[in-house]
N, C-alpha and C positions, 0 to 999 in steps of 0.2 A: 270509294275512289281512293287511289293509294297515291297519286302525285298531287301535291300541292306547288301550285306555280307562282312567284312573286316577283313583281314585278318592283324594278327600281331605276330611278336616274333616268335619262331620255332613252337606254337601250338595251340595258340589264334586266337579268334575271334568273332567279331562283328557283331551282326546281326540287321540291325535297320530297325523298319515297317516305310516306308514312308508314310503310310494311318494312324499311331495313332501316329507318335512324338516320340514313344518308342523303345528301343533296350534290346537286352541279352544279354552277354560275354557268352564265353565258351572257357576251354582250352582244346581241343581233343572235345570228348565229353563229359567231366562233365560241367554242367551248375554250374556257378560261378553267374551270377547277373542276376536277372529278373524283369523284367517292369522297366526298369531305364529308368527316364524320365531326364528333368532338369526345374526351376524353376526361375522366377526373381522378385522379389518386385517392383511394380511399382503403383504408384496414388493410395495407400493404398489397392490395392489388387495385387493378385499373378499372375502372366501370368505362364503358363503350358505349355511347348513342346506340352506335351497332347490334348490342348486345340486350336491348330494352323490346318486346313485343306488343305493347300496350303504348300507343304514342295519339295524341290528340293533336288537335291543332286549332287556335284561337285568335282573331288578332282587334287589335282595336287601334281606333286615329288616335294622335297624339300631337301636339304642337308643344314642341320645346326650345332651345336656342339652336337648333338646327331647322328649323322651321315644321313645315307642317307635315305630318309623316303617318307611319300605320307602324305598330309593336305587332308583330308575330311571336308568339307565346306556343311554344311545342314543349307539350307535357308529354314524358316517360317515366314510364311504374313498368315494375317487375319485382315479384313477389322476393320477397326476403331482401332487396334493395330501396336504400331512398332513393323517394322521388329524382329527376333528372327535369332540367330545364333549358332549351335554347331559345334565346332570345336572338332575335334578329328586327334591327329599325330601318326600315327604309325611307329615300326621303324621294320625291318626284322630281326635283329639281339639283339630286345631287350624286351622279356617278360612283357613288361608292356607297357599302354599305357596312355596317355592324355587326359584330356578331356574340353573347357571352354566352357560360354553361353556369346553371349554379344548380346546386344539391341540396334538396328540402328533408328533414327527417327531425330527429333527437338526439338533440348532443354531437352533433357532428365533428369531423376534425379534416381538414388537408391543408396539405402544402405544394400540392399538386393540380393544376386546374388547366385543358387544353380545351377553347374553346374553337380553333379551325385547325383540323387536318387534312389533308388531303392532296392532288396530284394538281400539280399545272399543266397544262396540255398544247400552249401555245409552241408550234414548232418551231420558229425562233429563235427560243429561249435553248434549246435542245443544242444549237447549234455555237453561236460565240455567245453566249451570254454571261450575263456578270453580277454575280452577287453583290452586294453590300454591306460592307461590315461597319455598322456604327458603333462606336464605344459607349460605354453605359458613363462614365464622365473620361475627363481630359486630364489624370492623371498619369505618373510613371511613362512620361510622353509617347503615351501610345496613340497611333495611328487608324486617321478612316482607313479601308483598305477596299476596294474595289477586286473581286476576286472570279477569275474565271470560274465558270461548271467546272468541273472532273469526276469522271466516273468512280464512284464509292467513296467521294468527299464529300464532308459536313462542314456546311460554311456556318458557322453562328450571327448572330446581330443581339447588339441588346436592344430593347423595344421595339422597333422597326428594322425592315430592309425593304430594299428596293432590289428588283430584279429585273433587268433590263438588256436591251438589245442595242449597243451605241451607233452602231448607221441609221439607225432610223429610230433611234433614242426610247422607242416602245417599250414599253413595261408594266410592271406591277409595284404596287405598293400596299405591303402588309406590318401591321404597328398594332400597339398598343394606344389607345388614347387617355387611358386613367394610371395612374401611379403613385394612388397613397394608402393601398395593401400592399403590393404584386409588384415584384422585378418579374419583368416579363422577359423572355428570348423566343425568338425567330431563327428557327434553325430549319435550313435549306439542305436536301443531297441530293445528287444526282444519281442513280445507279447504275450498272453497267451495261444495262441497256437504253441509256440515258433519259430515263423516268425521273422527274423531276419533284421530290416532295418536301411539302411545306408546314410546319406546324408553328403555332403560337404557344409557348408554355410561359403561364402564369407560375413563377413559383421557382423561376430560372434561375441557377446561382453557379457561376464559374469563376475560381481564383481570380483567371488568368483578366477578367473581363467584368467583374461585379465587386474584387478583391476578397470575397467572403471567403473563411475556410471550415465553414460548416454549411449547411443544410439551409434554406430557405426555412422561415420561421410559420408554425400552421394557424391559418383562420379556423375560428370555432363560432360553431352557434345553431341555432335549428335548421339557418338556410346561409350557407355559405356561396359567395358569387364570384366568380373570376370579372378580371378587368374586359371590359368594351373593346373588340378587336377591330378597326380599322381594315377594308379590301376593298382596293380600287385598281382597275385596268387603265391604262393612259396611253394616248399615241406619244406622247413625251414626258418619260419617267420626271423630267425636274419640276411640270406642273404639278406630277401626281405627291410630290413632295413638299412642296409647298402648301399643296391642300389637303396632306396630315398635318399641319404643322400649325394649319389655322384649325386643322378640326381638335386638336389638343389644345389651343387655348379656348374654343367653345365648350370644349365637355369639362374644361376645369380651368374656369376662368380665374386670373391672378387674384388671390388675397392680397398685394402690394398698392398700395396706393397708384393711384394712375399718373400713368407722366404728362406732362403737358409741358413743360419746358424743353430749351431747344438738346439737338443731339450734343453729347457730350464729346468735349475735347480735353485735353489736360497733360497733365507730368505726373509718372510715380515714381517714387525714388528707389526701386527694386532693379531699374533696369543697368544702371553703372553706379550710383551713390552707397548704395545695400547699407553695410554694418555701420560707416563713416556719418550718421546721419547728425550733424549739431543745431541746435535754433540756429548758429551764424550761418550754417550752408544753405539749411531750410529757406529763411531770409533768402538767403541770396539768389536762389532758385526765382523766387516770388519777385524778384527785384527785375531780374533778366527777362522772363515773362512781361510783366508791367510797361520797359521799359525797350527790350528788343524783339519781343515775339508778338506785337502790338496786333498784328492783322490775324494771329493766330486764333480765331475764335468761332466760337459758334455763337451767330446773334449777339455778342457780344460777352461770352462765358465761358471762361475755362477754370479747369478744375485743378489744386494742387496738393499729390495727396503723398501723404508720407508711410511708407509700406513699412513691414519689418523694421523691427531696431528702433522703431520710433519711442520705445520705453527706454533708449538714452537720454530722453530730453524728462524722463520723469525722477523722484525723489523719492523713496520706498516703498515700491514697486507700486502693482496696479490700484492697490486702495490709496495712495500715495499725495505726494504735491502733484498737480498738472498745469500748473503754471506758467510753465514753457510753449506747454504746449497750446493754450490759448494763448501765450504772445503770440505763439505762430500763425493759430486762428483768426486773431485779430490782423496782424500786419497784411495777411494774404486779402481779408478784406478789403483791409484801408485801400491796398493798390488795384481795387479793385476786379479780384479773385476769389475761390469758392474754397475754402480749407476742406481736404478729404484727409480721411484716416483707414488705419487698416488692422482686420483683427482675424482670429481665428478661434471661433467660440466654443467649438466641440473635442478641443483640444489639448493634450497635458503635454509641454513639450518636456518638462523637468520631471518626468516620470523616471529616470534614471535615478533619482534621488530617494526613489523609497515612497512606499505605499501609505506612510503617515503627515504626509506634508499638510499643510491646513490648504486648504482651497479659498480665495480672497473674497474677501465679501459675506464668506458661510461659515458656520460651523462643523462643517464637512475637511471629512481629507478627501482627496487626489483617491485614495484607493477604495475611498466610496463610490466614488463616481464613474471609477474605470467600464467602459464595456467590457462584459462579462460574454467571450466566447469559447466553449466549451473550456478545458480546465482551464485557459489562459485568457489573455487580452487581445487584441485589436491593433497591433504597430505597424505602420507604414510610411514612412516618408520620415522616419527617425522621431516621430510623437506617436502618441498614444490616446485612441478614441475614449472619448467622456458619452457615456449614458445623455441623451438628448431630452430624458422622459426625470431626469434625478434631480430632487430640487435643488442639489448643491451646485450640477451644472447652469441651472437656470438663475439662480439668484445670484451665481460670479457673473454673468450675463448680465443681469440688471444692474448688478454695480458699476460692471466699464461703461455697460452703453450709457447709462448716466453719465460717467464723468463725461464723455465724448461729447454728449447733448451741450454740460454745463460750459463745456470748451469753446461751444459754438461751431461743429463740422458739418459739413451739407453734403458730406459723401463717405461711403463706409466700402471698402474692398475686404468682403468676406472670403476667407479662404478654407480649404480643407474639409468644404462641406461635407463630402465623401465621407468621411469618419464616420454622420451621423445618420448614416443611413446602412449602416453595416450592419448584418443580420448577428442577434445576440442568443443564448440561451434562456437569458433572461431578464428584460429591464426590469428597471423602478416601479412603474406604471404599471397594474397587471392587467389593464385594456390593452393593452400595444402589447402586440405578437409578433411582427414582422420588423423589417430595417425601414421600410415604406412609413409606415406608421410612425416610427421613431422618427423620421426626416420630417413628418409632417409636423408631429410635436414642438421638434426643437424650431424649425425654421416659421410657424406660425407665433411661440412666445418670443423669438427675436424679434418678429416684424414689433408684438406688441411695444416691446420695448422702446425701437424704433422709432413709432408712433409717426412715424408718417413726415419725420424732420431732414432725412437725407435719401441722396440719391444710392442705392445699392445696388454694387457689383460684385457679382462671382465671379472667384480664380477656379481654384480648382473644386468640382460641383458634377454632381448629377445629367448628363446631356438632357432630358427630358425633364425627368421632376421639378426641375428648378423654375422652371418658369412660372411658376404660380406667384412665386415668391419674391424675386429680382428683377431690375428693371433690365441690368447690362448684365451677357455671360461672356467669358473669354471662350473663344473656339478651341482652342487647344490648349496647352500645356506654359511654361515660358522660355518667349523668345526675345532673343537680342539683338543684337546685328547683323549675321552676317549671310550668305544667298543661301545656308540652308537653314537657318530661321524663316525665312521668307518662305521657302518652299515648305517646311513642315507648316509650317501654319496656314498656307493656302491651301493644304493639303486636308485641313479643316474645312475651307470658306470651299473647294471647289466637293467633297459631300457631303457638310453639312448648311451651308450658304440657308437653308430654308427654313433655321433655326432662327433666322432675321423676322419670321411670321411666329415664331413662338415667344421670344423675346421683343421688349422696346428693342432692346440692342446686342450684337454680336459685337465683339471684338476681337483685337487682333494682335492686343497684348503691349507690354512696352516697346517703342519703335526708337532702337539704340541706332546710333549714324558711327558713333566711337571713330575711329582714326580705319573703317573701312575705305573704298572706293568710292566715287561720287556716283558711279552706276550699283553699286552696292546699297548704297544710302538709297538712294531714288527707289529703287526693287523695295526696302523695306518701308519706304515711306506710303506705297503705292499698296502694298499690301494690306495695310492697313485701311485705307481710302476705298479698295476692296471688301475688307470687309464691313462698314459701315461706320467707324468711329474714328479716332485720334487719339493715341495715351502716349508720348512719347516718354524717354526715359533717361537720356542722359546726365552726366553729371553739368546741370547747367549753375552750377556755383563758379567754376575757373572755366577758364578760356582754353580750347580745344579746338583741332579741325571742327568737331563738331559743331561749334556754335556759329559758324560760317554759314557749314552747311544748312543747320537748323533755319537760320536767318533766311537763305536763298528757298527751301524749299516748303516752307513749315507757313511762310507769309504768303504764300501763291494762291491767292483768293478764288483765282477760277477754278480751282480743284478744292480748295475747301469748303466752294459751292455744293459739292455733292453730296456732301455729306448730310443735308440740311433734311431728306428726307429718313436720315437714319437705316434706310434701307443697303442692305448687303448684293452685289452684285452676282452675278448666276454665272456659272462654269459653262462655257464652250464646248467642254470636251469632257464626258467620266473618261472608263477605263483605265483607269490610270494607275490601278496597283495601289502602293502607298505615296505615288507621289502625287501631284498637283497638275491641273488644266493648265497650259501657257496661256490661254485667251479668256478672261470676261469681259460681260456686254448687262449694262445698264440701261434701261430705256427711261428718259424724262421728259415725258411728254413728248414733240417730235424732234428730241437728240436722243441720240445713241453714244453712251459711253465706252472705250473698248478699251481695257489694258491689256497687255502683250509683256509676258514674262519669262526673260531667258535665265534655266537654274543651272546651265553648263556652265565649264570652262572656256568656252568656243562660241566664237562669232555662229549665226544659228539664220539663214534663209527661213521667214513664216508667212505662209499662203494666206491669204484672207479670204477665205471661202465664204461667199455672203450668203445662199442657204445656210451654212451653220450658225454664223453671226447674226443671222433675224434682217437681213438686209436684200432688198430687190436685185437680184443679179442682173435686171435689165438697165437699171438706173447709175449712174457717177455720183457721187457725193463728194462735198470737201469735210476732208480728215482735219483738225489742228491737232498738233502735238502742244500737251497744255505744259508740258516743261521747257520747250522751246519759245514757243507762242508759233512756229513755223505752219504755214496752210496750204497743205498740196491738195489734189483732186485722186479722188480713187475711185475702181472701179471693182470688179468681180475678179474672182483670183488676183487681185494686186497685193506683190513679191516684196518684201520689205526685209531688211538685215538689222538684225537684234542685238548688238555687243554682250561680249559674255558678261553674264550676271547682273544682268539690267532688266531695264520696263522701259515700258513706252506708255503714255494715257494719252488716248485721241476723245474728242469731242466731232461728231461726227453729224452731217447735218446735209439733206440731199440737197444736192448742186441744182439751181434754177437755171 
């Protein structure tokens, strides 16, 4: 018999020819994927499932943190080739399935591994459909992009895309689920007879998009294995994302201590304070909080953490006095406040200085430690990548993270992680071959360090990898004040919002008010509240429009209610290009939360279509507007006028 049939999920299923190497999906009967093969780079040509004559097929139950399941094991031999292997897991109870390829022999080597290729076939798709473009992290403020088909265009993704149909939100979602060999990409084209094909490449590296400017780094060894590919069909793409997003922290669950304390709110001082940072302003910061932002809290905790520049409060340099800076530790205490600090561990930023600088804490220089990519180094962001795997980078690491410990900090904003995951010619370490590997390195002996004393958050970091590791990641890049702050960063939260299932927490960056607008203020206060946390950013040492507004909206208890589940709200609307959904809708328990975000210059008429919003279009509900406190009654299509560069948040709750 030459078709083997698998079954999966309440509806799927697998059909694979054991005479060509190839399989179909199918859920019911619509055909979802055809001719999917898989692929692997080897001695500079390609090996093909396709291209293997000898294929077995095996499978056995399995119970693991996906629950209870069957391994299907399809072995391919062909003479003068290694062995070939696809795995594929299915589970009974779970719509989606797995898929990897690995290569068994002697001495093996690649850097090349595709474990699903193949055609999508849903007509749909064929027609308005819309790719996906996640960024591999949130640096060089690059943007989600939501990107139409076009005939003989190749849309990329780093680890996942979603592929989807926005009137009737149907889709696909194909990912990566493991990420500590393999930068994976998902690359999508349509061709010109609008054939749709999909592949997963383990081993993906694009300047534009992974920042590397060499080659993916090669796994060796008798059996090398591509990363776990995630393929799920959805009637609405945002579930199907959400449920890669929990299936990534099941297949690689966080090495980081688990949170259990409430969601975080707080001030960093990056957002208007920056280089000006003194213990007196610090202070004063702490003092304003304590003493004017009283209701501002979660459970009764806010965090204040002092970003960049915070090494003006020390006395020669990082091995140095810190003195200052636990008075700062201490006072923010006393008033009852959580001292956070901020560092950049994979970092040289004084690499302009010469390749013999002594590195603090080690007997290493700077130029020991540099990543080494092809003839040169690693700069981006005006510093320069440090080796993740080099003991001189890791023991300057155990030096600050001590002092920080002895200071007394309960919150640490890691920045720059991206450096450490940059693919090298060759680290320290000569088990670690890939930039994967290396980010696993450096960012498991920070945790060591660590040791489990403070809450950790990523700025700029890996969209995926990092979750193992952190408890909060910032959605995007940094943002300040003003309506397109707001919109770039929701530009975040409306595709990647389901990174609130891979992290404790999403953020939404420092939330500056500065001497903008009060509907300008509101949009970015709202933004944030969107995305699931609270970091604002002002200079609250002197007095400012800002501190008015801070006071009027930052104490609004019924909106910093919502916060309390940490949870990120979900976009109304993809399609959206690079820019951002006007509408999210929260559900807690039987309220529905909706914000409404105008990013023009212009007064903006918005429909409240309750099929979109998750709302009975048979039914009335009363709306409150929770910046007003004002409570009208609404109905299905009910017409509402947005002022330019504003929000609205309603608390929505059906009318008896």
């Amino acid at each position: 018999m030459s078709a083997t049939v698998i079954p999966y999920g309440e509806a799927g299923k697998i059909d694979y020819n054991l005479k060509t190497g190839t399989f179909t999906v199918f859920n019911g009967e619509v055909l979802l994927l055809a001719q999917g093969f898989s692929e692997v780079g080897y001695q500079n040509k390609t090996l093909s499932s396709k291209n293997y004559t000898q294929i077995t097929y095996t499978k056995r139950a399995v119970k693991d943190a996906f629950g209870q399941g069957i391994k299907h094991t399809f072995l391919l031999k062909q003479d003068g080739l290694p062995n070939m292997q696809q795995i594929i897991y299915t589970y009974a109870q779970r719509d989606y399935f797995f898929i990897s390829v690995s290569i068994t022999g002697s001495n093996l080597a690649t850097n090349r591994m595709v474990p699903l290729k193949g055609n999508l076939m849903d007509s749909q798709m064929k027609d308005e459909a819309t790719s996906l473009f996640v960024p591999f992290d949130n640096d060089t403020f690059i943007s989600y992009q939501a990107v139409p088909f076009q005939a003989n265009v190749t849309n990329p993704s780093a680890e996942v895309t979603a592929l989807y149909y926005n009137p009737s939100r149907k889709g696909y979602v194909i990912g990566s689920v493991e990420h500590r060999n393999w930068k994976t990409g998902v690359i999508t084209t349509m061709d010109a007879a609008k054939e749709i094909t999909v592949e997963a490449i383990c081993g993906y590296t694009n300047e534009s998009i992974t920042r590397d400017k060499i080659a993916h780094g090669y796994l060796k060894g008798n059996t090398v294995a591509s990363a776990s590919i995630f393929f799920g069909s959805f009637s609405d793409w945002r579930s199907g994302m959400e449920t890669y997003a929990k299936a990534n922290r099941i297949a690689e669950p966080p090495v980081i201590f688990k949170w259990k304390s409430p969601t975080p709110v707080g001030w960093n001082s990056w957002g208007a304070m920056q280089e000006k940072i003194t213990l007196e302003k610090a202070n004063q910061v702490v003092d304003f909080f304590a003493d004017s932002l009283k209701s501002f809290r979660s459970e009764g905790v806010a965090y204040i953490d002092l970003d960049s520049y915070w090494d003006n409060l020390l006395k020669g340099g990082l091995t140095g006095d810190y003195s200052k800076l636990k008075a700062f530790a201490d006072h923010a205490r006393a008033r009852g406040l959580k001292p956070g600090i901020y560092w950049a561990p994979f970092v040289d930023w004084g690499f302009a200085g010469g390749s013999n600088r002594r590195a603090e804490g080690t007997n290493y220089t700077f130029g020991e430690m540099w990543t080494k990519v092809g003839s040169g180094y690693h700069d981006i962001d005006g510093t320069r990548a440090l080796d993740p795997t080099h003991p001189g980078t890791q023991q300057r690491i155990e030096t600050v993270i001590n002092k920080f410990k002895e200071c007394g900090f309960e919150m640490i904003k890691i920045d720059f992680l991206g450096h450490a995951a940059i693919e090298s010619e060759h680290f320290y370490d000569p088990k670690i071959s890939t930039g994967m590997q290396a980010y696993q390195a450096g960012m498991e002996f920070l945790l060591k360090q660590l040791d489990d004393k403070m809450l950790v958050y990523a700025a700029i970091s890996p969209s995926l990898a990092s979750g193992r590791y952190v408890h909060v990641r910032r959605i995007a890049c940094d943002a300040f004040k003003s309506i397109h702050d707001t919109e770039y960063t929701l530009n975040g939260v409306s595709n990647g919002w389901w990174q609130t299932y891979l992290y404790d927490f999403i953020d939404a960056d420092h939330v500056v008010f500065g001497d903008q607008s009060d509907s300008e203020n509101t949009a970015r206060f709202l933004s944030a509240i969107v995305t699931g946390t609270c970091i604002t950013g002002d200079d609250f040492s002197r007095q400012g429009k800002w501190t008015n507004r801070a006071q009027r909206l930052l104490n609004n208890t019924e909106i910093l209610k919502i916060l309390q589940d940490g949870k990120a709200f979900v976009p109304v609307e993809g399609n959206k290009g690079k820019s951002a959904s006007p509408l999210f809708v929260k559900q807690v328990g039987n309220v529905t939360y909706l914000a409404i975000f105008n990013y023009s210059n212009a007064e903006q008429k918005i429909n409240l279509d309750f099929s979109r919003i998750g709302l009975k279009t048979s039914e009335k509900y009363n709306a409150t507007d929770l910046i007003t406190q004002k409570t009208a009654s609404i109905q299905d299509n009910h017409l509402l006028k947005l002022a330019a560069k504003d929000a609205l948040i309603f608390k929505i709750i059906l009318k008896k």
